[in-house]
C-alpha positions as CSV (number, residue, x, y, z in Angstrom):
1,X,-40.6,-38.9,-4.6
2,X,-38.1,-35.9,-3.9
3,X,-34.6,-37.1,-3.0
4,X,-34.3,-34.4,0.1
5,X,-30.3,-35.7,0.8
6,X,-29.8,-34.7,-2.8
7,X,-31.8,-31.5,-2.6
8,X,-29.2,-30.6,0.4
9,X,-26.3,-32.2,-0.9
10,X,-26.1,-34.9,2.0
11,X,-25.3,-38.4,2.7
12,X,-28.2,-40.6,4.1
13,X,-26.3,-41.6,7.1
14,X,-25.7,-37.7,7.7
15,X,-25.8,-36.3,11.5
16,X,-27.6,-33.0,12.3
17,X,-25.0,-31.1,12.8
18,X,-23.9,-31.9,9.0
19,X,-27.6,-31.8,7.8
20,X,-27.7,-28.3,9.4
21,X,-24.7,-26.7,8.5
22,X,-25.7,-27.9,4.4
23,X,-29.0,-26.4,4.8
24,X,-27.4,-22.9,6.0
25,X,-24.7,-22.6,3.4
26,X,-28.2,-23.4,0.7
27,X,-30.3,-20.9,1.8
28,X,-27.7,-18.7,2.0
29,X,-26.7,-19.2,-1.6
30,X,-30.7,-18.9,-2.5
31,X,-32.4,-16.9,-0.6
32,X,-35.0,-14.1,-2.1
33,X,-32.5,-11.2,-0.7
34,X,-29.5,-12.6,-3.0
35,X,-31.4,-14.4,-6.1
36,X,-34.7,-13.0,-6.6
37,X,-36.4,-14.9,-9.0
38,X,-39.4,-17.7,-8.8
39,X,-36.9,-20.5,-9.2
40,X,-34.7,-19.3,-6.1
41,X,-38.0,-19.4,-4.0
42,X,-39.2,-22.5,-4.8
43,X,-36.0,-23.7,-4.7
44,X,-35.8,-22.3,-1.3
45,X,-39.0,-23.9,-0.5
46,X,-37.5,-27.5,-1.1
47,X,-34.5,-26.5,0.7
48,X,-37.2,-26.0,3.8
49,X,-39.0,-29.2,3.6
50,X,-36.0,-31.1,3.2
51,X,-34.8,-29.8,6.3
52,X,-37.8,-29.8,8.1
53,X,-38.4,-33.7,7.5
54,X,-34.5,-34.5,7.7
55,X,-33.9,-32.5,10.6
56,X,-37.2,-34.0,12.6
57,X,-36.1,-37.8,13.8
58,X,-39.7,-39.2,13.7
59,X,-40.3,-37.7,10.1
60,X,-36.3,-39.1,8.9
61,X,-37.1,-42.3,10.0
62,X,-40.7,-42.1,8.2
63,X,-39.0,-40.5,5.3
64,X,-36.0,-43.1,5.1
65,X,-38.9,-46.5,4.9
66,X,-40.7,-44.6,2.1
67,X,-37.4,-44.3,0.2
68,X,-35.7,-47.3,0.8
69,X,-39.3,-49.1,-0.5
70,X,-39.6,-47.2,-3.1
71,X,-43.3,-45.6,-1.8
72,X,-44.5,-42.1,-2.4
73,X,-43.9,-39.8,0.2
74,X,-45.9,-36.9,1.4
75,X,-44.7,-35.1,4.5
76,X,-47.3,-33.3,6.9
77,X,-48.6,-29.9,7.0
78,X,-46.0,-27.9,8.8
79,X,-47.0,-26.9,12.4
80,X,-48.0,-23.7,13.6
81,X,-45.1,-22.3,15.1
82,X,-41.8,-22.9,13.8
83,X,-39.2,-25.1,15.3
84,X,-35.5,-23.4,16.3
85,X,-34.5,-23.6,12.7
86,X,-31.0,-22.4,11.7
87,X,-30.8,-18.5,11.3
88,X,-32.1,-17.2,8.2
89,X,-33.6,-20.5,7.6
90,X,-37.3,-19.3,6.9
91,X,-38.5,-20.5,3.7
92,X,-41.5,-18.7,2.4
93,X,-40.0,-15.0,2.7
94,X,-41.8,-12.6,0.8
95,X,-44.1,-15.3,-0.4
96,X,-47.7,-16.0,0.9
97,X,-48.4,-19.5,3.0
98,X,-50.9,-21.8,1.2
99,X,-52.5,-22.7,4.9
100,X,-54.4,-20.3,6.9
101,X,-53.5,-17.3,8.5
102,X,-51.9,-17.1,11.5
103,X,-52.4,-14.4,14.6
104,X,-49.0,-14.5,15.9
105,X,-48.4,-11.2,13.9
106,X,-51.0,-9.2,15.8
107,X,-50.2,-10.5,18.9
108,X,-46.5,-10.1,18.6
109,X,-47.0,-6.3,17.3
110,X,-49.5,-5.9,20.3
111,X,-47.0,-7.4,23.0
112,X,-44.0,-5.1,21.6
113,X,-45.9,-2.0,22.0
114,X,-47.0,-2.8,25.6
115,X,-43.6,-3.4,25.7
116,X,-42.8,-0.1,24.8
117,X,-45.2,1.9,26.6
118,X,-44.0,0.1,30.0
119,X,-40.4,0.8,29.0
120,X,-41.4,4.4,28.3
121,X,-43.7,4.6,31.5
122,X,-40.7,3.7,33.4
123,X,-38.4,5.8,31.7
124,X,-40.7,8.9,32.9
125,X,-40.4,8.1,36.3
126,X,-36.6,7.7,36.3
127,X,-36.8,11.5,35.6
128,X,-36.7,11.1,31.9
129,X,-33.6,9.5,31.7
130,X,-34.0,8.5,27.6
131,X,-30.1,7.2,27.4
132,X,-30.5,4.8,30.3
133,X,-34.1,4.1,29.0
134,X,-32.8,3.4,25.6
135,X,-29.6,1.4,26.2
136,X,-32.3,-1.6,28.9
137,X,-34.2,-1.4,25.8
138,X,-31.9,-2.5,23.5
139,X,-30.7,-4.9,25.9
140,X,-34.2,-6.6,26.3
141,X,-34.8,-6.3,22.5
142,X,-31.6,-8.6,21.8
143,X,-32.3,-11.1,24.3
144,X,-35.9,-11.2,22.8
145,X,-33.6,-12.0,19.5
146,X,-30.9,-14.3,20.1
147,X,-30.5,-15.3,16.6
148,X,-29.6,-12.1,15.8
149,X,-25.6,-11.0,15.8
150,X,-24.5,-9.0,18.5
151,X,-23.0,-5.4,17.2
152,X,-19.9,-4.6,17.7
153,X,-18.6,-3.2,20.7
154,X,-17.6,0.4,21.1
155,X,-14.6,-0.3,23.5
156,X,-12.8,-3.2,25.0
157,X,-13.8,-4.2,28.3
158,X,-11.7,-5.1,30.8
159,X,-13.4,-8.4,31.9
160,X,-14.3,-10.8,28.6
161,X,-18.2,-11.0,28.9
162,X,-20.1,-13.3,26.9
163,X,-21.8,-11.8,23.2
164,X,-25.8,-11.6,23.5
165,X,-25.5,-14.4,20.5
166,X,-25.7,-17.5,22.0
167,X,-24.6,-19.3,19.0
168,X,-20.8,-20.9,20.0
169,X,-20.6,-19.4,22.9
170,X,-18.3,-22.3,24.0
171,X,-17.5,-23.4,20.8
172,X,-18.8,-24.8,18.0
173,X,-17.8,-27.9,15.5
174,X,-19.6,-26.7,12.6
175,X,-19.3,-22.9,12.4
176,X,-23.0,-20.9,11.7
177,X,-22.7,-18.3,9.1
178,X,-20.6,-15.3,10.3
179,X,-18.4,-17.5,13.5
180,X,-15.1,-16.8,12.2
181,X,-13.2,-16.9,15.1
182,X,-10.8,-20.2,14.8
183,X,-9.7,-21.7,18.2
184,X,-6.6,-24.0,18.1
185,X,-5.3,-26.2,20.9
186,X,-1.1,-26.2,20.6
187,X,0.7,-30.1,20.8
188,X,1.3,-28.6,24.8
189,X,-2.6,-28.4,25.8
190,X,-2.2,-24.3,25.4
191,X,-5.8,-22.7,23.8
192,X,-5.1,-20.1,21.7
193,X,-7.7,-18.6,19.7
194,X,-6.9,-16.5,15.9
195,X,-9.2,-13.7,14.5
196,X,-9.4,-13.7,10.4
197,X,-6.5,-10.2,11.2
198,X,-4.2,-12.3,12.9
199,X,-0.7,-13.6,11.9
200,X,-0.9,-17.5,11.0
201,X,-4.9,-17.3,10.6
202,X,-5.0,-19.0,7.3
203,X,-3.1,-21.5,8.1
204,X,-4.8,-22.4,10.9
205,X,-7.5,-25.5,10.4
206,X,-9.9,-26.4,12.6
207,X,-9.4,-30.2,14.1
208,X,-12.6,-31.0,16.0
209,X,-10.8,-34.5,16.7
210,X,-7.9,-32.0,18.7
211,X,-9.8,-30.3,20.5
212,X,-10.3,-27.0,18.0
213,X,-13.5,-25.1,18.1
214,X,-15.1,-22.4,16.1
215,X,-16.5,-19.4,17.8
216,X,-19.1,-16.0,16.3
217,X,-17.2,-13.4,18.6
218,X,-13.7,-12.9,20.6
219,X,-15.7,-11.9,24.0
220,X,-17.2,-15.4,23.3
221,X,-13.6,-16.9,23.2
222,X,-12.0,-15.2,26.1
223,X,-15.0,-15.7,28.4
224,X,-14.3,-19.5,27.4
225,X,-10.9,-20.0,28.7
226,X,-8.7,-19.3,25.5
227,X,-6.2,-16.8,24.9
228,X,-5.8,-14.8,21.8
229,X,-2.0,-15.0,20.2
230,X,-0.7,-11.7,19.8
231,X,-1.9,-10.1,16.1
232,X,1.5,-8.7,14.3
233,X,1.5,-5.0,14.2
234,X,1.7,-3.3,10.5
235,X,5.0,-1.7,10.3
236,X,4.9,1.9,9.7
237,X,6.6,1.9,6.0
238,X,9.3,4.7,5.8
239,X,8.6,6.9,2.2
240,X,9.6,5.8,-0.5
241,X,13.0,6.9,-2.1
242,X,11.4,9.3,-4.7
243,X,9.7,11.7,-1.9
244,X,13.5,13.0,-1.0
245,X,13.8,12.7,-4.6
246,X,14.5,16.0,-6.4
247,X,13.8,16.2,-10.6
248,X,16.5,17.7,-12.5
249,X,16.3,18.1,-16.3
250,X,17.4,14.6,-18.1
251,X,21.0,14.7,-19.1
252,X,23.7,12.3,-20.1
253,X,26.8,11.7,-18.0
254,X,30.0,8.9,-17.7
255,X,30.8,6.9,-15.0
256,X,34.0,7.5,-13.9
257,X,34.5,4.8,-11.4
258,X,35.5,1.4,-11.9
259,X,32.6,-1.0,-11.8
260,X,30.1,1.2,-10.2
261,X,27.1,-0.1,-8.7
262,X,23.6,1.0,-9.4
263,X,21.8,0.3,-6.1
264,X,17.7,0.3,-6.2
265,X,18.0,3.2,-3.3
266,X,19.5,6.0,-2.2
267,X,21.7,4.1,0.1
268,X,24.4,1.3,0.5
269,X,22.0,-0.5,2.5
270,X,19.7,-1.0,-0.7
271,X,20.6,-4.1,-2.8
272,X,22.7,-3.5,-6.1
273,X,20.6,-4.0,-9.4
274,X,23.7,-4.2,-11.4
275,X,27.2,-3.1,-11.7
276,X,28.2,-0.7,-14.8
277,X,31.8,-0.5,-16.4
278,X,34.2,2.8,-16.3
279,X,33.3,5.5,-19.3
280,X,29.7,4.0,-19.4
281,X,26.8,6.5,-20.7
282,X,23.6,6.9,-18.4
283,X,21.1,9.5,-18.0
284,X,20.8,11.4,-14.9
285,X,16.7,12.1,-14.2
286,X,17.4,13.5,-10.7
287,X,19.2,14.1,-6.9
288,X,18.2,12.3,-4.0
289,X,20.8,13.7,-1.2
290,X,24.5,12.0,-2.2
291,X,22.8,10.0,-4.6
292,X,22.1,10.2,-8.5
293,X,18.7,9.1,-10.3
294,X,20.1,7.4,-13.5
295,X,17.4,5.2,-15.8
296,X,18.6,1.7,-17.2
297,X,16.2,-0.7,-18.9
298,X,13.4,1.6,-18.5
299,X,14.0,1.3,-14.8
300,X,15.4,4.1,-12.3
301,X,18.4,3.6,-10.5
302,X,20.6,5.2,-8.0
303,X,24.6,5.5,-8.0
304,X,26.6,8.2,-6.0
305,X,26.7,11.4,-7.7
306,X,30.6,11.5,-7.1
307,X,31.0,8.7,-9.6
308,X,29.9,10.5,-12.6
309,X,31.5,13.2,-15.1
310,X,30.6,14.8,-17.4
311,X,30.8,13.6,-21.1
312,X,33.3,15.5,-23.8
313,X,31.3,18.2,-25.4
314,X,33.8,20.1,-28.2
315,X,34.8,18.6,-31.1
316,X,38.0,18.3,-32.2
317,X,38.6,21.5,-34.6
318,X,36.7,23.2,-31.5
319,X,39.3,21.9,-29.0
320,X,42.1,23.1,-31.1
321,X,40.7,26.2,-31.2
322,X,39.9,26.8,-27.3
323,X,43.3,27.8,-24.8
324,X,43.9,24.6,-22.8
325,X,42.8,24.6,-19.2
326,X,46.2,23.1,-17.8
327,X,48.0,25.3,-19.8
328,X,45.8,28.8,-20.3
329,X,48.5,31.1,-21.8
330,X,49.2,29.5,-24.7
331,X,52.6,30.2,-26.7
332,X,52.8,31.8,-30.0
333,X,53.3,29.1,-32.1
334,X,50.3,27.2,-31.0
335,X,48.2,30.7,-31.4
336,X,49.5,30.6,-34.6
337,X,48.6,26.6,-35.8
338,X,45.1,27.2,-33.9
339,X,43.9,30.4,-36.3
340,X,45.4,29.0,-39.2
341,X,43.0,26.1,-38.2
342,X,40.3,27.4,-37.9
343,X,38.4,31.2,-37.2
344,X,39.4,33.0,-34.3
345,X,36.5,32.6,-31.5
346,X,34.0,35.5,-31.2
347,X,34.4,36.7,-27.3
348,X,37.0,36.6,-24.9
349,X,37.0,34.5,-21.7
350,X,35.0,35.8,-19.0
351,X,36.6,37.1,-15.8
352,X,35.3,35.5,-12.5
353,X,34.3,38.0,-10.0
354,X,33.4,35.7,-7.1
355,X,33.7,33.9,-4.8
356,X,37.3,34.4,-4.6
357,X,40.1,31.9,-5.2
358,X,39.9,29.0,-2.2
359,X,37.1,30.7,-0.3
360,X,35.6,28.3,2.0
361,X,31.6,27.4,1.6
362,X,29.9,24.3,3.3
363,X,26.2,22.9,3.5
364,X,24.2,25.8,5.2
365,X,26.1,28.9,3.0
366,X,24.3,29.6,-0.5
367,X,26.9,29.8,-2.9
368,X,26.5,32.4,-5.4
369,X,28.9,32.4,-8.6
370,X,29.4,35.4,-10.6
371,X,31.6,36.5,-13.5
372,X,32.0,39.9,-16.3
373,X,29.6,39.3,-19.2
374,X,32.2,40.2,-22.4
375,X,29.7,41.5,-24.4
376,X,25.8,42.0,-24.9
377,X,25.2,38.1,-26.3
378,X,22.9,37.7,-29.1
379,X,19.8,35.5,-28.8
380,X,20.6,31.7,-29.4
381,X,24.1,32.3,-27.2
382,X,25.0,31.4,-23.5
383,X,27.2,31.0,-20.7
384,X,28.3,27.6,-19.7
385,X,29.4,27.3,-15.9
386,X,31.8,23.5,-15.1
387,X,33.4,22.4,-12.0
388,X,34.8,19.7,-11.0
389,X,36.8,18.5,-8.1
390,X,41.0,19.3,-8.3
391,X,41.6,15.7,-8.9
392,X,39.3,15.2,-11.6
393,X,40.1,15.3,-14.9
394,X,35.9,15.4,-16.6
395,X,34.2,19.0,-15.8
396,X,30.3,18.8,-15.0
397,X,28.1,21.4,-16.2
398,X,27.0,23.2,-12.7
399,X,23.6,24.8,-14.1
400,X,21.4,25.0,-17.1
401,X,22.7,27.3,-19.8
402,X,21.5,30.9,-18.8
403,X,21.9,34.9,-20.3
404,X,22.6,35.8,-16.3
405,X,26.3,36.4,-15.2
406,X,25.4,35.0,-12.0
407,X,24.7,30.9,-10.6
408,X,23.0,30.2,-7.8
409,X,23.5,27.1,-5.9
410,X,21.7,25.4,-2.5
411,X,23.5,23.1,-1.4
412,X,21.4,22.9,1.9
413,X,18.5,21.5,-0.6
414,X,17.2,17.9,1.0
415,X,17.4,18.8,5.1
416,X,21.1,20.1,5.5
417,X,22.6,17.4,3.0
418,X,24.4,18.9,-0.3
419,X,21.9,16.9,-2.5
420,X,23.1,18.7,-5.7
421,X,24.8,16.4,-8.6
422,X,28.2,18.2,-8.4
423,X,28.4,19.2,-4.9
424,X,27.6,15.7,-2.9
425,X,30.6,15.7,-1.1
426,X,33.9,18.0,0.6
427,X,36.7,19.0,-1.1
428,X,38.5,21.5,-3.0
429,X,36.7,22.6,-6.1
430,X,37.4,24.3,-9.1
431,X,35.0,26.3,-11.8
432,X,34.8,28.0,-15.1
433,X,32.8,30.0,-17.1
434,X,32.6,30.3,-21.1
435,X,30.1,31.4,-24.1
436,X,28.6,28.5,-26.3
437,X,25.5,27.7,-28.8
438,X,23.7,25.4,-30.6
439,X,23.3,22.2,-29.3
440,X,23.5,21.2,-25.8
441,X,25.1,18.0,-26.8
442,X,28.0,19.5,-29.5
443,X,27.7,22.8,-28.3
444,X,30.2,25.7,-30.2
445,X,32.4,27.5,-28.4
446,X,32.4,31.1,-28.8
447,X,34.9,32.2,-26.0
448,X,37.7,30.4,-23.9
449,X,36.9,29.6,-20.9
450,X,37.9,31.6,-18.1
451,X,40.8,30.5,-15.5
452,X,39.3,28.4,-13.1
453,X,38.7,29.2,-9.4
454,X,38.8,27.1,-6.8
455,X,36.6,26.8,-4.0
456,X,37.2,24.9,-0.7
457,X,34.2,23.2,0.0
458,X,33.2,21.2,3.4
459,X,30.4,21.1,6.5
């Protein structure tokens, strides 16, 4: 004898509520439209006489004496018509009845098209009015099918009406497939009800005992009394720190501040990653307004710009060799020490043409920096352009190494703000110009470097 509480995964003293809900969440699981094979229909098929004898009281109670002494059991012939079975509860789908043939087909395709030709009959004498005609249509074609789920509404109306689906209209204990709507009574008697894109949905569980009921639409819910608790908006997210972000060739630089901090933004309000010691080397991957991009631990960075310098690039025979900045006419005797040294240097220093000692520039004026080329240079030689502020002591290279005796600069780059490494914030400036080659990282001299101008920089 079948075991039909086993088959649906029931306890004999199950209610029909229970017995119910098990059988929907089977025949969901093995219906023809989600397993299709021969076991999943006639496993489906079991699934329908268990709940056609389980859910009937008169066949249960004949059911439960054969099982509890131990007789065969064979249940009747199913009627007919079917009983108001749970939705998508019909068993032999796509599979041919072993009684006789039924004319319900017939007469239900007959019925639907006098149906239609009334409809369309009327239709023609409300002047052919085919969108009125078609929206009573669909109206009497969903209240012919109330198992069906209503579609979605195209607007919100301004009084709650209740869904064509009559399933939970005022709440159920045992939710049919598709009711998600959760309805939760608060400890002060308030009915609130939560759709699955509310805040605090998840944690929301439904205590019949309380009062909480299950609902298949939020029309359903409102025209039942409760109130939905506000859903929480998604917060507009502003861009993210690497759109303002501009890319500048990878170079390495000091920290020239004490204990600098490496925030994971361009901004103090961003929380410090770490804090890095004075003369420490990072790599500078771009400019995001007052802000540096430096990588640490395979991991970008940003630190302000004005706590970086550049790192010493001559080596010591080429320092002794070079005029001193501080100190650009050197005397005789040190001349004399630095060629017996080492080789005279190949060019002169440039001569700055412009802008002109302390001329004034701020965040909307294109600074353009030009100088007197000494001579034609060969190939693998190039001008260096420095600056730095007056109180610095580390210079930082201004541009890439170029053949042109002239450097552009915008500081206006990033909506107004003077995003560039060297030129992040007011003050008086100074710059220099001289001929190198070789590598960018020990590069040789060829020239001194010109006296520096200075530049008053501000907005």
């Amino acid at each position: 004898m079948k075991d039909y509480y086993a088959l649906l995964n029931v306890s004999p003293d199950a209610s029909l509520a229970q017995i119910d809900a098990a059988y929907r969440r089977l025949v969901q699981r093995h219906h023809p439209n989600a397993r299709s094979s021969p076991q999943a229909l006639e496993r489906l098929r079991e699934l329908n006489e268990a709940w056609r004898v389980l859910s009937d009281p008169t066949l249960r109670a004949a059911y439960d004496q054969a099982r509890a002494n131990g007789t065969p059991y064979q249940p009747p012939s199913p009627p007919p018509t079917l009983r108001n079975v749970p939705q998508a509860s019909f068993a032999d789908f796509g599979a041919r009845h072993a009684t006789r043939s039924s004319c319900l087909v017939p007469i239900a395709v007959l019925l639907v098209l006098l149906f239609a030709l009334g409809i369309l009959a009327w239709g023609l004498n409300e002047q052919l009015n085919f969108a009125a005609m078609w929206e009573r249509a669909a109206n009497e074609v969903s209240a012919l099918l109330p198992t069906r789920e209503a579609s979605a509404t195209k607007s919100a109306q301004a009084e709650p009406t209740p869904t064509p689906d009559p399933r939970c209209r005022d709440g159920c204990e045992t939710p049919p497939p598709g009711c998600v709507v959760k309805g939760d009574v608060e400890t002060n008697g308030t009915h609130y009800f939560y759709l699955p894109n509310d805040e605090g949905y998840a944690r929301i569980v439904v205590d019949i005992a309380k009062g909480d009921r299950w609902f298949c639409a939020l029309n359903d819910a409102q025209a039942a009394g409760w109130t939905r608790k506000a859903p929480t908006e998604t917060p507009t997210l502003p861009p993210p720190p690497e759109a303002f972000t501009t890319n500048i060739t990878r170079r390495a630089f000091l920290v020239c501040a004490d204990n600098a901090a490496l925030h994971e933004g361009p901004g103090d309000e961003f929380p410090i990653a770490q804090t890095v010691a004075k003369d420490a080397r990072v790599f500078v991957t771009g400019v995001n307004g007052e802000w540096s991009v430096v990588t640490a631990n395979n991991a970008a960075f940003y630190i302000r710009s004005n706590q970086l310098c550049a790192p010493p690039t001559r080596a010591a025979a080429q320092v002794t060799t070079a005029p001193s900045v501080n100190d650009p006419t050197p005397t005789a005797s040190s001349s004399a020490n630095a060629q017996s040294a080492a080789p005279a240097l190949k060019y002169p220093a440039p001569q700055i043409l412009k802008p002109s000692f302390g001329e004034r520039y701020w965040c909307n004026r294109e600074l353009v920096l030009e100088w007197s080329a000494p001579a034609a240079l060969a190939p693998d030689e190039y001008f260096l352009v420095e600056s730095k502020l007056v109180e610095h002591d580390h210079w930082n290279a201004l541009a890439d190494w170029t053949k042109d005796t002239t450097v552009m600069l915008y500081p206006n780059r990033g909506g107004g703000e003077c995003d560039t490494v060297w030129w992040s914030n007011t003050g008086v400036y100074e710059w220099r110009v001289s001929v190198v080659r070789g590598s960018k990282q020990t590069p040789t001299y060829l020239s001194p470097f010109s006296e520096p101008s200075r530049i008053n920089y501000g907005k």
